[in-house]
NUVEX-272472 format. One record per residue (C-alpha): x negated, y, z negated. Coordinates in Angstrom, 3 decimals, decimal comma, always signed. Layout:
# NUVEX-272472
{{X; Y; Z}} ...
END
This chain:
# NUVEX-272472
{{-2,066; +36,234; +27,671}} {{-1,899; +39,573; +25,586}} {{-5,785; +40,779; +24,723}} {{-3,984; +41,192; +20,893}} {{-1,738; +38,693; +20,322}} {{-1,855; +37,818; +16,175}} {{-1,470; +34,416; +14,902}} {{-0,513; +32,334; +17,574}} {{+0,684; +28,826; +17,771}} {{-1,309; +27,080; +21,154}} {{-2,477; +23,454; +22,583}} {{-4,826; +23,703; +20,069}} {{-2,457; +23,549; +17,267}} {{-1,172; +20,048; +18,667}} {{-4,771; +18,674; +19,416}} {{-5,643; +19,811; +15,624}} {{-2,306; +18,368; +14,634}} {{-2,918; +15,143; +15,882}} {{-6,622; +15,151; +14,594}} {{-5,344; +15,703; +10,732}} {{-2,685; +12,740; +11,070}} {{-5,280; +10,748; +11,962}} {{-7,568; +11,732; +9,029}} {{-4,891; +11,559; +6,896}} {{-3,697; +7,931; +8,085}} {{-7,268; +6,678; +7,836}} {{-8,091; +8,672; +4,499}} {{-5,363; +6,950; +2,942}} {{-6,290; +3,451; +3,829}} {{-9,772; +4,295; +2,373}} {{-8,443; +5,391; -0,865}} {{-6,271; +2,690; -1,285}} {{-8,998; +0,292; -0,796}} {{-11,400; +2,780; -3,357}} {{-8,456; +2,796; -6,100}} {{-8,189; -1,297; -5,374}} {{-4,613; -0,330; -4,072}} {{-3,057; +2,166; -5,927}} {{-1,001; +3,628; -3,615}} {{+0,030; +7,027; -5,549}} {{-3,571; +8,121; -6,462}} {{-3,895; +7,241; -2,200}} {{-0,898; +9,083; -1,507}} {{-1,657; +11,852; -3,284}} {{-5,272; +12,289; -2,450}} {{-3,811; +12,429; +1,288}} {{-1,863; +15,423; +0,028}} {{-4,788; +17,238; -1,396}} {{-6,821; +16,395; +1,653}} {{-4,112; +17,942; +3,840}} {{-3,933; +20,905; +1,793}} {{-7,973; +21,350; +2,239}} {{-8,126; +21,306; +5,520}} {{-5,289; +23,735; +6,274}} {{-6,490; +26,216; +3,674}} {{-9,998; +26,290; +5,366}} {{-8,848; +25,590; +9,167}} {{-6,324; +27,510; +9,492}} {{-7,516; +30,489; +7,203}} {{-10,255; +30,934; +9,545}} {{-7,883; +31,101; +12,659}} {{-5,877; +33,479; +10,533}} {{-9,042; +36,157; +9,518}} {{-9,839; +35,765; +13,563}} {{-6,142; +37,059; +14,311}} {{-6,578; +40,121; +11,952}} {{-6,279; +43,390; +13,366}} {{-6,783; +45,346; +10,401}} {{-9,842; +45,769; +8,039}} {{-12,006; +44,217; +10,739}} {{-15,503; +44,932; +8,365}} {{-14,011; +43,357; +5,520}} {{-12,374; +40,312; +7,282}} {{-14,845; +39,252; +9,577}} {{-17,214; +38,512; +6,187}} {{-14,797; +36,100; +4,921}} {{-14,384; +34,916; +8,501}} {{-17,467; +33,808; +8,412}} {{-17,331; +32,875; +5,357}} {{-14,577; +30,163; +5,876}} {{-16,144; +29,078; +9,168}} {{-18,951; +27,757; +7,130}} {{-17,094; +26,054; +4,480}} {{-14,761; +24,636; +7,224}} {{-17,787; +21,877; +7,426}} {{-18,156; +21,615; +3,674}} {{-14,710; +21,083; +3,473}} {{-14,616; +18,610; +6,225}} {{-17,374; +16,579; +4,823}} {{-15,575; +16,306; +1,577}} {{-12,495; +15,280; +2,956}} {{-14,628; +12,654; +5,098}} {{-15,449; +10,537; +1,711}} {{-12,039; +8,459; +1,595}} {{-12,350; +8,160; +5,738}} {{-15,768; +7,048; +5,374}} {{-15,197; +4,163; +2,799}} {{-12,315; +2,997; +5,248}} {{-15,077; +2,464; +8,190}} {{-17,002; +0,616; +5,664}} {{-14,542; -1,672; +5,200}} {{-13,381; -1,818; +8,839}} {{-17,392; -3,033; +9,515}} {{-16,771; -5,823; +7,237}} {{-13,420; -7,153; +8,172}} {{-14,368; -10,476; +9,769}} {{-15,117; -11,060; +6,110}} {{-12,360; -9,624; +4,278}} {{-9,454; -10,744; +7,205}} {{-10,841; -14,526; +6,774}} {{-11,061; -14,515; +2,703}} {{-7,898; -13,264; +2,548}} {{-6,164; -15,389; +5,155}} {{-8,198; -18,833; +3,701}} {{-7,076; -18,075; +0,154}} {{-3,123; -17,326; +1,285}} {{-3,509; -20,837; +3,101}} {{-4,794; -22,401; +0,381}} {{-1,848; -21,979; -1,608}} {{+0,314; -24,434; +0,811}} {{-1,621; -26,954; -1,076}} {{+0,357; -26,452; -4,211}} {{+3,401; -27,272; -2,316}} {{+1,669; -30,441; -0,729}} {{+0,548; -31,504; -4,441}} {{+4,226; -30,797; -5,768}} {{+6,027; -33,380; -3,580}} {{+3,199; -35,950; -4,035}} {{+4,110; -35,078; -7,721}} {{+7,720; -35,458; -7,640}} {{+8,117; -38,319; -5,388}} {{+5,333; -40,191; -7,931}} {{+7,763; -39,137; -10,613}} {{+10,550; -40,397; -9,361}} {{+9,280; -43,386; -8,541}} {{+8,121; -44,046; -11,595}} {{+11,606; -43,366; -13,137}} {{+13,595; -46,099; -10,883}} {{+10,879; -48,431; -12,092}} {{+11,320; -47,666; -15,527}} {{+15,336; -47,842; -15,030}} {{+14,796; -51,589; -13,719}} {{+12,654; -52,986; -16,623}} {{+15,640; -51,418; -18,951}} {{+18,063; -53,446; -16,786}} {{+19,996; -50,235; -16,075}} {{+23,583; -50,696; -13,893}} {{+22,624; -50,290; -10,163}} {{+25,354; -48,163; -10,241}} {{+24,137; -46,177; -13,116}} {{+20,617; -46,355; -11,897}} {{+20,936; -45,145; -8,591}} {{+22,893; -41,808; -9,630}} {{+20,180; -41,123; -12,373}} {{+17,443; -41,556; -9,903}} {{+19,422; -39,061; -7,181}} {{+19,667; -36,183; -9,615}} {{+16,297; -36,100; -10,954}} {{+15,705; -36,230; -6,702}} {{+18,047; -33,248; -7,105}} {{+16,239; -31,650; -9,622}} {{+12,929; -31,487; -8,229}} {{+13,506; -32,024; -4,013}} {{+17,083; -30,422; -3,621}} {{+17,741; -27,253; -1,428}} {{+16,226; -25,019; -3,574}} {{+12,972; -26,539; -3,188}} {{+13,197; -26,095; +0,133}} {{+14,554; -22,612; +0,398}} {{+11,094; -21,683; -2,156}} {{+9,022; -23,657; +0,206}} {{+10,363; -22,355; +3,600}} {{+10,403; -18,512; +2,342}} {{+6,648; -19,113; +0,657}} {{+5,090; -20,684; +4,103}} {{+7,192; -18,000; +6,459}} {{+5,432; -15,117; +4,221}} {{+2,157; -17,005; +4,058}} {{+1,817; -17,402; +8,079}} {{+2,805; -13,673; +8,291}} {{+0,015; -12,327; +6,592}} {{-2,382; -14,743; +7,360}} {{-2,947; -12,781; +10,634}} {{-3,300; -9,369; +8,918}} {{-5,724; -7,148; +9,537}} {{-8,009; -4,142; +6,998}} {{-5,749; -1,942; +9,025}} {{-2,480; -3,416; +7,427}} {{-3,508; -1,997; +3,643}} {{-0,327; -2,600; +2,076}} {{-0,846; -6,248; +2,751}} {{-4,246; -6,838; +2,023}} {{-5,009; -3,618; -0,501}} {{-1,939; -4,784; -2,607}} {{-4,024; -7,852; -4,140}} {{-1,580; -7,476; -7,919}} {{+1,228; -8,444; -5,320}} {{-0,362; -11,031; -3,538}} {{-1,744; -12,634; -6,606}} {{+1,774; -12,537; -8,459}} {{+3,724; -14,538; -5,408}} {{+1,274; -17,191; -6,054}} {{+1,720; -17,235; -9,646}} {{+5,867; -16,776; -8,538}} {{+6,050; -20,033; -6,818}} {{+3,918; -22,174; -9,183}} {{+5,989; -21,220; -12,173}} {{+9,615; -21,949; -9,748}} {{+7,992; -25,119; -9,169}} {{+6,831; -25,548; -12,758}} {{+10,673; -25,056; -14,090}} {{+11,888; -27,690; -11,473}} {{+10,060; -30,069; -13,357}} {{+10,518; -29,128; -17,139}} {{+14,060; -31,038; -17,944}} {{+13,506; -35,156; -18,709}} {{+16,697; -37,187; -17,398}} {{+18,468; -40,021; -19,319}} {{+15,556; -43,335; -20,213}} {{+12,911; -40,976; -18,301}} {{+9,642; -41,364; -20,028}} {{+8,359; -38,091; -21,215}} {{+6,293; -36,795; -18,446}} {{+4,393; -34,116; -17,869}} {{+5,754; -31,002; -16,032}} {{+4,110; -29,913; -12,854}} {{+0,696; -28,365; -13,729}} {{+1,482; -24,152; -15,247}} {{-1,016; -23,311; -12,606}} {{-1,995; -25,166; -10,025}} {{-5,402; -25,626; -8,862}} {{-4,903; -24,205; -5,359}} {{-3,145; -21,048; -6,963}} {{-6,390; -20,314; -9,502}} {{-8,592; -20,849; -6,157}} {{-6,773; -19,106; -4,018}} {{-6,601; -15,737; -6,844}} {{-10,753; -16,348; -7,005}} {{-11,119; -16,253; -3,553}} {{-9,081; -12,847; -3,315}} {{-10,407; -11,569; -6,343}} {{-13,645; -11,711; -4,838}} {{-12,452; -9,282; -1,654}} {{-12,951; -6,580; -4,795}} {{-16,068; -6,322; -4,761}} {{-16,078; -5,997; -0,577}} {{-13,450; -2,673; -0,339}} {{-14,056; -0,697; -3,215}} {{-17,771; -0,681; -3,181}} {{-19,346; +2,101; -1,556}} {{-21,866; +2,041; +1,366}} {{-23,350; +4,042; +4,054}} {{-21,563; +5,852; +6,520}} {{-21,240; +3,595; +9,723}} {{-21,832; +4,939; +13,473}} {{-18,316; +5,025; +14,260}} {{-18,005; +7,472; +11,291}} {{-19,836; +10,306; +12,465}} {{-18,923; +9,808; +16,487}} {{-15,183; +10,340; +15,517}} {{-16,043; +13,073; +12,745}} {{-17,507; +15,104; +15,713}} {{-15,031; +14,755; +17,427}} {{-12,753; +15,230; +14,341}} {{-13,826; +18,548; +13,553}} {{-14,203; +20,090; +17,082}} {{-10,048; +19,569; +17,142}} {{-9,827; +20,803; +13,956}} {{-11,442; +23,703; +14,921}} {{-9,239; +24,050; +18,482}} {{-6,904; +26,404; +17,117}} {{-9,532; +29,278; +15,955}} {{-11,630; +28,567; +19,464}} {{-8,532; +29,714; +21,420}} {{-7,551; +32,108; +19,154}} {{-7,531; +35,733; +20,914}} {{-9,520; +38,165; +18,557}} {{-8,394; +41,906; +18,104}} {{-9,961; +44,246; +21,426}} {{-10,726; +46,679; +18,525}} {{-12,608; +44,487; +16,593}} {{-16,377; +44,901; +17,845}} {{-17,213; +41,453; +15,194}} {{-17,865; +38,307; +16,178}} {{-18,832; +35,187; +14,156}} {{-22,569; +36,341; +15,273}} {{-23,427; +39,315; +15,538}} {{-21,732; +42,367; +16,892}} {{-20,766; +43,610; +20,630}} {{-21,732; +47,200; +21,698}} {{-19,530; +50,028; +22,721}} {{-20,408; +52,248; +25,239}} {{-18,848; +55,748; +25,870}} {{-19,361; +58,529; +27,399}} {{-20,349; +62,095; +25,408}} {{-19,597; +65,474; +26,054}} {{-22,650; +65,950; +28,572}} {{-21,922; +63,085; +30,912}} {{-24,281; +60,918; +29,132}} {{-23,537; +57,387; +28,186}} {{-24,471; +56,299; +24,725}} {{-24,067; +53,028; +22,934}} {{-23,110; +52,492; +19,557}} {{-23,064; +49,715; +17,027}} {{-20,058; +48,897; +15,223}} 
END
């Protein structure tokens, strides 16, 4: 290695790399559960964050590699080596609130997953409804003396109404999504920190299931359409409403939080700890070295830079 290589790109560049994907990946899942899952404000935050910590992180490597104005530079050297911390702490906030919510995931994971199951119930309730309805209309169709013939096609087609493929399709698509996220995790945030979503496929399905039910056939008694929202769908929005209060409430930092922000930092700060400084430069981040030479007499003095 040259004694004054400039800027240079190392193994520390990768290590610090991978450390600010991480931050960023994490930060983002914490602001997303702060802004109750708005995703831009999360997304951009992320940007800002990344911006931070390469203005401060790599600045610092950058004022190391001078080898120029060596008084000057090594001030603001040390300088940004101090708010390299300040700046890390800051930027530590949205990763912070993550690990909160990572400590209480038992709770949030089983809320969320109860409530999504609850909403099979809806589908449970809507057959018990329809077949009671059509029941109800063959009955009615026999006291009125209705043709068998007759009878028997009105009765299929208000089967066909409210039971025909499309029911199904609903039903099969709405349990296939609910099973898939009732295994999710606080690390999946688009699931779980998109609650507006979650909350509108509920309200989705009951209204589908709500139109099948809105047309009266031919001698059907007026009856009433399948309920505009469905018990388990106004449980099942409570229970999730209440995860609210879990992720974007603050707390304190957990232990997990500052073991990885050690570690964070140190690999943050790889790149300016193998970063060569100038020979010329007698600065360091402390202090000073000495320089020893020889006068005109034969005598060695030392001087302070």
């Amino acid at each position: 290695m040259a004694i004054n290589d400039k800027l240079r790109f190392s193994w520390g560049h990768i290590m610090a790399f991978v450390a600010m994907i991480f931050i960023s990946y994490v930060s983002f899942m914490g602001l997303t559960y702060l802004t109750d899952g708005n995703f831009l404000y999360a997304g951009l935050g992320v940007f800002i964050i990344i911006l931070i910590l390469s203005f401060f992180f790599i600045g610092v490597q950058m004022l190391k590699a001078t080898d120029t104005k060596f008084r000057t530079r090594i001030k603001w050297e040390r300088l940004f080596f101090v708010l390299t911390f300040a700046a890390f702490l800051l930027v530590m906030v949205p990763y912070s609130h993550f690990w909160i919510v990572f400590d209480k995931r038992q709770q949030v994971e089983e809320t969320f997953s109860n409530s999504v199951q609850t909403t099979k119930g809806m589908f449970a309730s809507y057959e018990a409804y329809a077949q009671n309805r059509i029941d109800n209309y063959r009955k009615k169709l026999i006291q009125d003396d209705v043709e068998s013939y007759h009878r028997n096609n009105l009765v299929e087609a208000l089967q066909l109404q409210m039971l025909d493929e499309n029911y199904e399709n609903l039903k099969k698509s709405a349990f296939k999504w609910i099973d898939n996220v009732s295994d999710v995790s606080v690390w999946n945030v688009f699931v779980i920190g998109n609650i507006k979503e979650v909350e509108e496929s509920f309200e989705t399905w009951n209204k589908t299931l709500n139109g099948f039910t809105t047309n009266t056939l031919e001698f059907e008694p007026e009856e009433a359409a399948f309920t505009p929202e469905h018990p388990s769908v106004k449980t099942a929005k409570d229970n999730i409403s209440s995860l609210h209060a879990i992720y974007t409430i603050g707390g304190d930092p957990t232990l997990i939080v500052f073991i990885t922000g050690v570690v964070l930092y140190l690999m943050l700060l790889l790149p300016y700890i193998v970063q060569p400084r100038n020979s010329k430069s007698l600065f360091r981040l402390i202090g000073k070295e000495s320089s020893i030479v020889k006068s005109d007499n034969g005598e060695y003095e030392v001087f302070k830079m």
